[in-house]
C-alpha positions in Angstrom: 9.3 34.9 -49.8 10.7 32.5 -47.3 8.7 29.8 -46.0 7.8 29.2 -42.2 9.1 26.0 -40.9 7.4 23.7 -39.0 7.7 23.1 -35.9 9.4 19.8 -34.5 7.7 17.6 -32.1 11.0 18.1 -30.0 11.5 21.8 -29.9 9.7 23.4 -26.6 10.5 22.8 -23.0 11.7 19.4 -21.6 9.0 17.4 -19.8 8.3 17.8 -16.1 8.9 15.2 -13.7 6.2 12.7 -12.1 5.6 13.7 -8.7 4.3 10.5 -7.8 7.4 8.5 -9.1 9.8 11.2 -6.7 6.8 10.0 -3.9 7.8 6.3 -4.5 11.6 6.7 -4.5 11.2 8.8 -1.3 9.1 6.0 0.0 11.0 2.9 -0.5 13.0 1.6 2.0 17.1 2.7 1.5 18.9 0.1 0.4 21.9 2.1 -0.5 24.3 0.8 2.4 23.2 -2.8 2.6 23.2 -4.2 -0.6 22.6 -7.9 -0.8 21.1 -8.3 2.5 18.5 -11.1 2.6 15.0 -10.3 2.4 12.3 -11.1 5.1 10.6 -13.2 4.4 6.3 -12.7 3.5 3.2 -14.4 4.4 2.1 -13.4 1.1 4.8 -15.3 -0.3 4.2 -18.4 1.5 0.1 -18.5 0.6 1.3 -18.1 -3.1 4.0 -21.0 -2.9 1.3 -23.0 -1.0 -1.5 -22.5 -3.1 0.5 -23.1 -6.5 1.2 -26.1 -4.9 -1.8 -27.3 -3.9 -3.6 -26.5 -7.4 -0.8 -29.0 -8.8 -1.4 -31.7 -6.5 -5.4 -31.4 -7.0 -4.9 -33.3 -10.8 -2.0 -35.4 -9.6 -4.8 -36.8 -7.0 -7.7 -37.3 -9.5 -5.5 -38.3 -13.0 -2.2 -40.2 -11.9 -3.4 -41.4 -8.0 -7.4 -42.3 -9.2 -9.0 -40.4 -6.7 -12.4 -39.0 -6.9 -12.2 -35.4 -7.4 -13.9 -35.0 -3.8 -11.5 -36.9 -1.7 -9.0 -34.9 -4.4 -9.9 -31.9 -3.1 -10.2 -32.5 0.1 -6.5 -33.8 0.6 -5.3 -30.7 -1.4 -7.1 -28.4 1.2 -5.7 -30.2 3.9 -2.1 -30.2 1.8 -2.5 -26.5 1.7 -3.6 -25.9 5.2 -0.1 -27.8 6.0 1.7 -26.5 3.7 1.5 -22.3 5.5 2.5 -23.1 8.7 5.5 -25.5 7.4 6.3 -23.0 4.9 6.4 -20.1 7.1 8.8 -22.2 9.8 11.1 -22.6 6.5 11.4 -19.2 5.3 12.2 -18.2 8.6 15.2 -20.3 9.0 16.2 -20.0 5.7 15.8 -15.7 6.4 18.1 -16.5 9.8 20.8 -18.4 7.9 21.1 -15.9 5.1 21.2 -13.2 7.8 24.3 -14.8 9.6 26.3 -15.7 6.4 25.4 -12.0 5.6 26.2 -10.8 8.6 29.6 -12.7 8.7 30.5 -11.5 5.3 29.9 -7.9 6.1 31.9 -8.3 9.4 35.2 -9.7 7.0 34.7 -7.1 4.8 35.6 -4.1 6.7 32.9 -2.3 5.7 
C-alpha cells in the first residue's frame, strides 16, 4: 500500500499582499524624478538636536564647570530655549543652499 505524503509547509497558494503597506507606498510623497533633492527641514528635528544638547550640557555644568545642579539646570533651559530658534534659522539656510547647488546641478544636467 503506498503511503500519503505529508504535506509541505510551502505547497498551497502564495500569500496575499498587505493592504496597508500598498496604502503607505501610495501615500508617500514620489520621489521618483527628484532623487537627491535636499530635504526640508523639521521642527521636530531641531527640538531633538536641541534637547540632546541640552541634556549634555546639564552634567558639563554641575561635574566639569562646579555649578549647583540648580543654576545647572537653569542655564541648560535657557541653552535649550536658544538653541530652537538658532537652530531653526540654521536649517533653513543650510535647506536654501542645498536647494541652489541642487537646483544648479539639475540645470547642468539636462535633465
Amino acid at each position: 500500500m503506498a503511503r500519503k505524503r505529508k504535506r509541505r509547509k510551502s505547497a498551497g497558494p502564495q500569500p496575499a499582499p498587505h493592504r496597508k503597506a500598498e496604502e503607505d507606498r501610495a501615500r508617500a510623497p514620489s520621489a521618483k524624478g527628484r532623487k537627491g533633492e535636499p530635504t526640508m527641514p523639521s521642527f521636530n528635528g531641531v527640538l531633538i538636536r536641541s534637547g540632546i544638547v541640552a541634556v549634555l550640557f546639564y552634567p558639563y555644568l554641575v561635574f566639569i564647570a562646579g555649578q549647583s545642579s540648580a543654576t545647572a539646570l537653569l542655564v541648560a533651559a535657557i541653552a535649550f530655549a536658544v538653541m530652537i530658534p538658532l537652530g531653526m534659522a540654521f536649517d533653513r539656510v543650510r535647506y536654501r543652499m542645498q536647494m541652489k547647488r541642487w537646483r544648479d546641478k539639475q540645470g547642468q544636467g539636462g535633465e
